[in-house]
C-alpha positions as a printed Julia matrix, in Angstrom:
331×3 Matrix{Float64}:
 -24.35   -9.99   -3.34
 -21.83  -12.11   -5.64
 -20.37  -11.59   -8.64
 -20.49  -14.58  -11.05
 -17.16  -14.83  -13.97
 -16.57  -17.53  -16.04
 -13.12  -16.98  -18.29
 -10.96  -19.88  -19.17
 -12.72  -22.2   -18.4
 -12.71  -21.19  -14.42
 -15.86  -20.19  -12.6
 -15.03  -17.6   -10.28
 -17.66  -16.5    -7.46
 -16.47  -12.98   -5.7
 -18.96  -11.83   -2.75
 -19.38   -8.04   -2.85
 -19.51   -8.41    1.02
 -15.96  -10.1     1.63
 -12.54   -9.39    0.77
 -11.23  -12.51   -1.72
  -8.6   -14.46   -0.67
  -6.01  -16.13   -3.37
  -2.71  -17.82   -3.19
   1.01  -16.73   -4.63
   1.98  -19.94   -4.68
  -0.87  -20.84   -7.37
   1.04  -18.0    -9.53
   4.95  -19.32   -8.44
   3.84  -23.16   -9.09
   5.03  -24.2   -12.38
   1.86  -25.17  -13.31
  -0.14  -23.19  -16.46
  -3.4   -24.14  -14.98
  -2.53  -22.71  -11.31
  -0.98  -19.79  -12.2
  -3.52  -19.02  -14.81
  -6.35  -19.18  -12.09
  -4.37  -17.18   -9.82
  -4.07  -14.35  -12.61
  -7.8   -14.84  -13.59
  -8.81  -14.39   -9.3
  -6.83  -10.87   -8.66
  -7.58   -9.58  -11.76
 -11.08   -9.89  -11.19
 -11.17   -8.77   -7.86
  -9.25   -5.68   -8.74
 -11.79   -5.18  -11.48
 -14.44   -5.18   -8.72
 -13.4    -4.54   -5.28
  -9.25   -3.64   -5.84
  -8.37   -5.42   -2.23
  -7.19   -8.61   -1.74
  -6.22  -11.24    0.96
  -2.83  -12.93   -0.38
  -1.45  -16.15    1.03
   2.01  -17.35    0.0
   4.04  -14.26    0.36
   7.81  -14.17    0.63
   7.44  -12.52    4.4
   7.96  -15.05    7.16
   5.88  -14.78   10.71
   9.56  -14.79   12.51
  10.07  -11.37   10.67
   6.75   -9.88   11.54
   7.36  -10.24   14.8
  10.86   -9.29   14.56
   9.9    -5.89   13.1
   6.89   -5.28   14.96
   9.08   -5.19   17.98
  11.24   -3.11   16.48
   8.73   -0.36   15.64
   6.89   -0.4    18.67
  10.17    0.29   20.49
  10.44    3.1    18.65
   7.41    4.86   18.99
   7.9     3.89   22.74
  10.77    6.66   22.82
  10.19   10.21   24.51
   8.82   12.59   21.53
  11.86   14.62   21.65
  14.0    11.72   20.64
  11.7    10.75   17.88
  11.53   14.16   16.86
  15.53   14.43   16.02
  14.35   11.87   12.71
  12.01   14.04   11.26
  13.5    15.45    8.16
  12.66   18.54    6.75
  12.17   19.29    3.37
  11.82   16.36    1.92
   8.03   16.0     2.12
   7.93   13.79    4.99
   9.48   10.6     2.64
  12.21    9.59    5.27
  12.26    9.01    8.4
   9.53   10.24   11.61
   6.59   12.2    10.82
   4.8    13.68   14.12
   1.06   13.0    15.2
  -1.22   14.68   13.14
   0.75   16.08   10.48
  -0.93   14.02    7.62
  -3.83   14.65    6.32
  -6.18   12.79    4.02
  -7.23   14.51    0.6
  -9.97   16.97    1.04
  -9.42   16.66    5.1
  -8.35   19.66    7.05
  -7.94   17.72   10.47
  -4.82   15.52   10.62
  -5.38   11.97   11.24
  -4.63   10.42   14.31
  -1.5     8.72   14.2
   2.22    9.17   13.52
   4.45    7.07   11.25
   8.4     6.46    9.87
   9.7     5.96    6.51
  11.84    3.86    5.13
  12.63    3.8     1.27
  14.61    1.92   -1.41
  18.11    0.56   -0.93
  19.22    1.6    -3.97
  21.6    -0.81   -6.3
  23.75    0.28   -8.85
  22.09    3.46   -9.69
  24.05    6.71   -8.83
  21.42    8.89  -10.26
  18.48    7.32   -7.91
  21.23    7.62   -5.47
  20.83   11.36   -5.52
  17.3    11.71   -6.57
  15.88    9.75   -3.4
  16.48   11.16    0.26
  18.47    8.85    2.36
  17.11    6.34    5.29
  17.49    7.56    8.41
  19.06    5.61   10.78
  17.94    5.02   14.46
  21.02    5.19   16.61
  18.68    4.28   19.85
  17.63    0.88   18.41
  20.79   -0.83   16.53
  18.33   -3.68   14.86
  15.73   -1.55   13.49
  17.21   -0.39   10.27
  18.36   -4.23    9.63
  14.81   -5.22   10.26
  13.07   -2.52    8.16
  15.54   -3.25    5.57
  14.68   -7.12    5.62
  10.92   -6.57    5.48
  11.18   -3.72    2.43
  12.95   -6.7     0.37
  10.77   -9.38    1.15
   7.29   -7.09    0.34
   9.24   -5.97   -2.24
   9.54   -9.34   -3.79
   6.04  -10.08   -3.15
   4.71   -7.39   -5.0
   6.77   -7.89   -8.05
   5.08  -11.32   -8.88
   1.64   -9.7    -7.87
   2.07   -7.16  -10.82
   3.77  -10.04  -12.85
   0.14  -11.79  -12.41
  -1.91   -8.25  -13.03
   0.3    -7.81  -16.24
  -0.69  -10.54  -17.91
  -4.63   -9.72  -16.79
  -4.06   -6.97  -19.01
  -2.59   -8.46  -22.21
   0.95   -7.44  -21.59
   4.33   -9.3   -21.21
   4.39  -10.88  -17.85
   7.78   -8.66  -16.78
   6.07   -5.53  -18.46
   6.3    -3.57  -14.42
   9.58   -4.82  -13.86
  11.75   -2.33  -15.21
   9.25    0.57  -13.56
   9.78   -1.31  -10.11
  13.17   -2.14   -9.53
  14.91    0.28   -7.74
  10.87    2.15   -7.62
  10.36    4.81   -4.86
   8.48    2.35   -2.77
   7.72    3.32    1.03
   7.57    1.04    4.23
   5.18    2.91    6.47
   5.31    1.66   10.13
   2.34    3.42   11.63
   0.95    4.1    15.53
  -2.48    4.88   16.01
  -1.71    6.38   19.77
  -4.41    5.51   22.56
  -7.34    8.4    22.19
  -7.08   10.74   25.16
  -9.99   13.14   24.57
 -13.09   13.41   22.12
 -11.93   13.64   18.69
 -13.03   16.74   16.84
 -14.27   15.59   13.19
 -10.5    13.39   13.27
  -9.89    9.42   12.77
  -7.26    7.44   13.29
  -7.01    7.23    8.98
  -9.57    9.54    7.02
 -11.07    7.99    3.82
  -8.5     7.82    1.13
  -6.97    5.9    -2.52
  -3.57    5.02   -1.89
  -1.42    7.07   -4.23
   0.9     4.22   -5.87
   0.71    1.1    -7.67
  -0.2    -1.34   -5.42
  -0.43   -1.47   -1.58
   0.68   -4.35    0.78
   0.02   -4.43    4.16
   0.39   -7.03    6.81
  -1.96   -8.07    9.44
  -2.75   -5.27   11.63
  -2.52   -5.62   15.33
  -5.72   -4.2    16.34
  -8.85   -4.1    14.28
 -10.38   -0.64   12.67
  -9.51   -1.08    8.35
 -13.01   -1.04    6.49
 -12.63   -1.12    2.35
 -15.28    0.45    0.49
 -17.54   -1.39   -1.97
 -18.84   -0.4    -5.59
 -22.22   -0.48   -3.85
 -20.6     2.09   -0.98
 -20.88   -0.58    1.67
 -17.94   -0.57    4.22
 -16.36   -3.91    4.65
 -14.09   -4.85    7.72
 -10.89   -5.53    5.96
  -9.69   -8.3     8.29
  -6.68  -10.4     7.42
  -5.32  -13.88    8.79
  -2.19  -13.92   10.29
  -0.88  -15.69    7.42
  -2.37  -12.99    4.97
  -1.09   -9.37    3.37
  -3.9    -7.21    2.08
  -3.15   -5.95   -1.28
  -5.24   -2.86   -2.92
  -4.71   -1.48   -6.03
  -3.35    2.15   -5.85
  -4.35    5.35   -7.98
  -0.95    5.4   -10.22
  -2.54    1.34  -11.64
  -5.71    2.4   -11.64
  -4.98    6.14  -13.9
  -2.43    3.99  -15.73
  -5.02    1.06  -16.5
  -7.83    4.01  -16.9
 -10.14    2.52  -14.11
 -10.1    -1.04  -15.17
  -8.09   -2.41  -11.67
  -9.95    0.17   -9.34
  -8.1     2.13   -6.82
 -10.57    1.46   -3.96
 -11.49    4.06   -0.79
 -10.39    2.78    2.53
 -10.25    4.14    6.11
  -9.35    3.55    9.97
 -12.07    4.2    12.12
 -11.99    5.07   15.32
 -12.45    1.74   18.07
 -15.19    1.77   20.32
 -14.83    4.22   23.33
 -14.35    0.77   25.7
 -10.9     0.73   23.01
  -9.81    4.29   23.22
  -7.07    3.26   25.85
  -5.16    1.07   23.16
  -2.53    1.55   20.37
  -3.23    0.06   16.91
  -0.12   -0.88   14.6
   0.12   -0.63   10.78
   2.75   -1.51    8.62
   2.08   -1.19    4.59
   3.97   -1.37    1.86
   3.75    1.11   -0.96
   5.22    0.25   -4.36
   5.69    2.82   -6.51
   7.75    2.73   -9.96
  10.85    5.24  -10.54
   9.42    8.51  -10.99
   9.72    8.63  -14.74
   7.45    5.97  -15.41
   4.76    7.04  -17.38
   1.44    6.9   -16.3
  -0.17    7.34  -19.65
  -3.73    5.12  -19.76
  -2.41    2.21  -21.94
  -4.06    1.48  -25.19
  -5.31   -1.82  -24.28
  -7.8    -0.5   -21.76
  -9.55    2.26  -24.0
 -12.19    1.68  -26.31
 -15.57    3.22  -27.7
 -17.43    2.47  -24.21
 -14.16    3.56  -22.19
 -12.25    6.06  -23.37
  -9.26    7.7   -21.69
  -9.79    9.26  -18.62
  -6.87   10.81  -17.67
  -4.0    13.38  -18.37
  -0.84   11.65  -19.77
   1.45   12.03  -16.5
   4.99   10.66  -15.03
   5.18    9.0   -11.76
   7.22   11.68   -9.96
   4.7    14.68  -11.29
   1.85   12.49   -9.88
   3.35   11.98   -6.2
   4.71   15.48   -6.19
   0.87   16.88   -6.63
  -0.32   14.11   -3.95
   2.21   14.94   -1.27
   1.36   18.47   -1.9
  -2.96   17.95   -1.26
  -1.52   15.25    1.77
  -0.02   18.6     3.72
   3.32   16.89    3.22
   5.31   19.07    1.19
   4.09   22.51   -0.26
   3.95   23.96   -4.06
């Protein structure tokens, strides 16, 4: 099936059976024609699908590999040294969190994997200072907080201009998510999907789930097993180049833009049985605003055939409720 847009000018062709692929540097050009295509491309797509396949990032293959190393080191330690980095009581937003402790909404068996946090760097800002829990360094591994920290700035980066481009899909000043973003409550999730050991009961690696944010980046996976779910509730294989991030749109955009950019389902399923034997690593990128962004549905996107959806909300109250259905931190 494909979906057939002409605005501006531009005929635009999106297949309902593949993830669409577009190009940063048509946005960072200079060029009005370029970067008007490239805002005219994602928005569509997040209209209809709400992934993407992005070329022309700011993250360089040198520091992929650089930080893959890094986190596979890490989950190579014993558990008990792991275990001295998970934090409690802070809702699992720093540092380790064990196999099986998260939890997709609606899901009472744990998904199969366990992950680390790292969060914003703050600049200049003594009261996000305080508000935000503080990175947890790995004393084992010397380069793996300089490495984390590298990779957080350059996604970073790359997802400011990607909500520059969605801004002006949606009639607003091109810088409009700036102010929301910079110093934002964004996450770098390194994740291990461990080798499966036994049969498991009713659990995947990553149960079906909307990301909770604005927008998700992710870089190319080192093992197979993503699938995106279409508005015809097809699973795709979500399968990026190595020269690729996969961006979806998160729930916070998609309450805050009342459904237009859709927040879409995704999951890890299991690999074959031949597979079980193998690790799969994930590392995404979610950007969230500060927490007092409001997530009120903006004007622009209701009208008499869509009117608002959703509860007026801030960023903070909206992750708070989330973390609390995840299993991650408790009313």
């Amino acid at each position: 099936m494909f979906l057939y847009i002409c605005k501006h000018s531009l005929e635009i062709f999106i297949p309902m059976n593949k993830i669409p692929s577009v190009n940063l540097n048509d946005f960072t050009s200079g060029d009005p024609e370029r970067k008007q295509k490239f805002v005219d491309e994602i928005g569509k797509a997040y209209e209809e699908i709400g992934f993407v396949a992005l070329k022309g990032h700011f993250l360089d293959d040198s520091l992929v590999d650089n930080l893959y190393d890094e986190v596979k080191k890490f989950f190579d330690l014993p558990v008990e040294t792991k275990q001295k980095y998970e934090i409690e009581g802070i809702g699992g937003q720093r540092g380790y969190i064990s196999f099986g402790k998260e939890s997709a909404k609606g899901k009472k068996e744990g998904d199969l994997k366990e992950f680390w946090h790292f969060g914003q760097f703050v600049e200049n800002d003594p009261k996000l200072e305080a508000e935000y829990p503080k990175n947890v360094v790995v004393d084992e591994l010397p380069n793996f907080n300089r490495v984390g920290k590298e990779a957080y700035r350059s996604l970073e980066k790359t997802a400011k201009y990607v909500l520059r481009a969605l801004a002006l899909h949606l009639n607003l000043e091109e810088t409009y998510f700036d102010q929301y973003i910079y110093n934002g409550n964004s996450i770098l999730r390194p994740i291990h999907y461990p080798p499966i050991l036994e049969e498991p009961k009713n659990a995947v690696r990553a149960a079906a789930h909307g990301d909770i944010n604005l927008i998700t980046l992710l870089m190319g996976a080192q093992g197979r097993g993503l699938q995106v779910q279409n508005h015809n509730g097809e699973w795709l294989d979500a399968i990026a180049e190595p020269d690729e991030l996969m961006i979806n749109v998160g729930d916070m955009l998609s309450r805050h833009t009342n459904n237009k950019l859709k927040s879409t389902i995704h999951r890890v399923i299991n690999p074959p049985r031949e597979l079980w034997g193998t690790s799969r690593y994930s590392i995404p990128f979610f950007m969230h605003p500060i927490s007092d962004m409001k997530l009120n549905v903006l004007d622009s996107c209701i009208d008499e055939d869509n009117p608002k959806q959703f509860d007026d909300i801030t960023a903070g109250e909206f992750l708070n409720e989330r973390l609390i259905e995840l299993g991650l931190t408790k009313k």
